[in-house]
C-alpha positions as CSV (number, residue, x, y, z in Angstrom):
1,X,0.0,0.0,0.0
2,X,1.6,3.8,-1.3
3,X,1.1,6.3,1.3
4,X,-0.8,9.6,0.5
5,X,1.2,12.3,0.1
6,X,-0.1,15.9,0.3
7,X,-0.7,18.1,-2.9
8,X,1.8,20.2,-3.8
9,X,1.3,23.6,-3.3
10,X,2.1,24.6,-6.6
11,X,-0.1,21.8,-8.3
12,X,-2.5,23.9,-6.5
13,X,-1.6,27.2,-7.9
14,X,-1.6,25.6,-11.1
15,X,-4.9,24.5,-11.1
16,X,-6.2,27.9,-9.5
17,X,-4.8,29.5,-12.9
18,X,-5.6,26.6,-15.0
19,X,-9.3,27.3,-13.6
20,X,-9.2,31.0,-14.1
21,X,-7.4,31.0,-17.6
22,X,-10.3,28.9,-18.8
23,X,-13.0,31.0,-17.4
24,X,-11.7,34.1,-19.4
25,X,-10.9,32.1,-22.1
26,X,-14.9,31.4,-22.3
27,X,-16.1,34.3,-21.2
28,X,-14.0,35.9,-24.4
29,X,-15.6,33.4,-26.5
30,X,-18.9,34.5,-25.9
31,X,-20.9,36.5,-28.6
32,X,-20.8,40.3,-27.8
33,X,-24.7,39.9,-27.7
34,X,-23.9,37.2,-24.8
35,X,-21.5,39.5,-22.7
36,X,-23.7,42.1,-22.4
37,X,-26.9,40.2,-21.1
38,X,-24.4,38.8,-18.4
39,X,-25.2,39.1,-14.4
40,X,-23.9,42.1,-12.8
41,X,-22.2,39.7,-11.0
42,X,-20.7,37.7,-13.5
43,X,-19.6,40.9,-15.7
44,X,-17.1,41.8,-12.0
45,X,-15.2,38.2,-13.4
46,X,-11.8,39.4,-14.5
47,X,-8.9,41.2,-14.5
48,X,-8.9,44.7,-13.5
49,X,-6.0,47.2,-13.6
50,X,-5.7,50.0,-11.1
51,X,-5.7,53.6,-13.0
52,X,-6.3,55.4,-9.8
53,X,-7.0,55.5,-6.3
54,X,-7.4,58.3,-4.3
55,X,-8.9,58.8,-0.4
56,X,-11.7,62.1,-0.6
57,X,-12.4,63.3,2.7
58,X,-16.2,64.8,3.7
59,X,-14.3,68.6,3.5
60,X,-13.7,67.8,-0.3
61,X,-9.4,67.6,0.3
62,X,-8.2,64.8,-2.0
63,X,-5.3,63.0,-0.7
64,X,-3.7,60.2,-3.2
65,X,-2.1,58.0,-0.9
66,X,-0.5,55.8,-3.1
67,X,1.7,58.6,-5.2
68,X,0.9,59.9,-8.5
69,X,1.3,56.4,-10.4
70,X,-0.1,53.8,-8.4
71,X,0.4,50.1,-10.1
72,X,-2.4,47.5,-9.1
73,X,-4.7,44.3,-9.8
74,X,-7.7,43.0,-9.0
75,X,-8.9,39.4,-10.3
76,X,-12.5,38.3,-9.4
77,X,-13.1,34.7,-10.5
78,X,-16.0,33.1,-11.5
79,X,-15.5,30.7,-8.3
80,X,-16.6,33.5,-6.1
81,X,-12.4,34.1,-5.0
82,X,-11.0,37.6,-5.6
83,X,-6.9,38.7,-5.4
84,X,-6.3,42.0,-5.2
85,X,-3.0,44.2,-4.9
86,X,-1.8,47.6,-4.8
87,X,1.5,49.4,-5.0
88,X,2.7,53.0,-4.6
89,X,4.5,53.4,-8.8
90,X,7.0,55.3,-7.7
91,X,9.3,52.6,-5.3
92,X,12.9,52.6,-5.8
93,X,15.0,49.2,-5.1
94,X,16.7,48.7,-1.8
95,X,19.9,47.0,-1.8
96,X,19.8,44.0,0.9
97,X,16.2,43.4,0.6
98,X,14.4,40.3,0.4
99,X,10.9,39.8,-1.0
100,X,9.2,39.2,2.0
101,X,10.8,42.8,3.2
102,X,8.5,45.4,0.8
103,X,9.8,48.6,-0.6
104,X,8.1,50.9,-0.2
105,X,3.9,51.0,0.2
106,X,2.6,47.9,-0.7
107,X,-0.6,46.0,-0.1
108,X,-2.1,42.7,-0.9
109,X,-5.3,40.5,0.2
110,X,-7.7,37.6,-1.2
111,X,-10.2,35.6,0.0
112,X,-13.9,34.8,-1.3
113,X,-16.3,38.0,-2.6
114,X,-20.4,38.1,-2.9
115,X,-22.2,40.2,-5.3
116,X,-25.6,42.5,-4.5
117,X,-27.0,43.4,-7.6
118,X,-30.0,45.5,-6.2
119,X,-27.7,47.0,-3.9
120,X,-24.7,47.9,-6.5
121,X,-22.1,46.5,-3.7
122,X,-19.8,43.3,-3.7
123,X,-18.5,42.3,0.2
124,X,-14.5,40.9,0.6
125,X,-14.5,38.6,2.9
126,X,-10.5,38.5,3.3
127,X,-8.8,35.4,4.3
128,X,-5.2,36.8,4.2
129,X,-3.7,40.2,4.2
130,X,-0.2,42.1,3.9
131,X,-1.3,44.1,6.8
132,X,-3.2,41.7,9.4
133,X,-5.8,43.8,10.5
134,X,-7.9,42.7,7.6
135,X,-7.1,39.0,8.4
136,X,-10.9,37.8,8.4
137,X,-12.3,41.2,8.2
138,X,-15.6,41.8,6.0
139,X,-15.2,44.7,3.8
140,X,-18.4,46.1,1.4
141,X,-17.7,48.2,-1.5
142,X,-19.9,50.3,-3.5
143,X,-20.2,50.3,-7.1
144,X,-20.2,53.9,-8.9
145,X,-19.5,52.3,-12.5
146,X,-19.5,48.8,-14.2
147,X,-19.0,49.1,-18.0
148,X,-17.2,46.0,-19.8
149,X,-14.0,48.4,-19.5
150,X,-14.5,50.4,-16.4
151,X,-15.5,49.8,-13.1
152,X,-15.2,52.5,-10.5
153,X,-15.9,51.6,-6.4
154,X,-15.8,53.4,-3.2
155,X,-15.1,51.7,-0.2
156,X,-17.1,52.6,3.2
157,X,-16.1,55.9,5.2
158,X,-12.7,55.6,7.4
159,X,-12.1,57.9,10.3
160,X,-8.1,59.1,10.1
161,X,-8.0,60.6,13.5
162,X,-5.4,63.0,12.6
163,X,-7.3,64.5,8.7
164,X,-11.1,63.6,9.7
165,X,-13.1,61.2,7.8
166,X,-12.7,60.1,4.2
167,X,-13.8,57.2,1.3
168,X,-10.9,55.6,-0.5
169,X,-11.6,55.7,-4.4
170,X,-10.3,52.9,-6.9
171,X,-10.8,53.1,-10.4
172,X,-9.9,49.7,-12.4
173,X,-9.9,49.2,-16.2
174,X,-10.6,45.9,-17.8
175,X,-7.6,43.9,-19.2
176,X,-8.2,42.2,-22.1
């Protein structure tokens, strides 16, 4: 009798993309008639490039966190299981670093996401985090645009104790 060994972790990974390649891949095969009779949920499956993000505060001041070129992803998959990542565009390299050290601002989470259509939201339910706070945290987003190449969301208000209160802004184009 052969003992069981454990999957390999990146057997897994490549069956995660395998299973994501393959939904785009259909989805792109669909008839343009097709695509745009889709779900509101389904039309959130993809990949989404960052081409802003900014943090407006109830006063009206803008502040853009992230620097004037912020790089970014967000995946939604048609699995319900969403990767997302941000970065300030402007980080330098650091001699003696390692990749589990960041340059610079940084950020990235996943975990599972739900869609309400009636409501024009989607909920993160985070499973891991860069910054652990979020570790299991539920976090609802609103959805001010959904085209098939733009989708615009606005995350609930945060109180910064030293500038007031204020709703980070992301703006995402669709990657082909």
């Amino acid at each position: 009798m052969s003992a069981i060994r454990p999957a390999c972790p990146r057997a897994k990974m490549n069956k995660a993309m395998l299973t994501f390649l393959v939904t785009i891949a259909t989805l792109a095969a669909l008839p343009t008639s097709a695509r745009s009779q889709e779900a509101p949920e389904a039309s959130l499956v993809g990949s989404w490039r960052l081409t802003a993000v900014y943090d407006q505060f109830t006063d009206g001041r803008r502040r853009d966190t992230w620097g004037n070129s912020p790089q970014g992803m967000l995946q939604f998959a048609a699995n319900g299981l969403f990767t997302a990542a941000i970065m300030a565009g402007d980080r330098a390299p650091r001699a003696g670093t390692v990749p589990s050290d960041p340059v610079g601002p940084a950020f990235a989470y996943y975990g599972t996401y739900e869609v309400n259509t009636s409501a024009k939201t989607f909920t993160f339910h985070v499973q891991q985090s860069t910054w652990p706070q979020w570790n299991g945290a539920t976090l609802n987003r609103t959805i001010t645009e959904l085209t098939s190449r733009s989708l615009k969301v606005v995350a609930a208000p945060i109180r910064d104790p030293q500038g007031g209160e204020f709703q980070p802004h992301l703006e995402f184009e669709r990657i082909p």
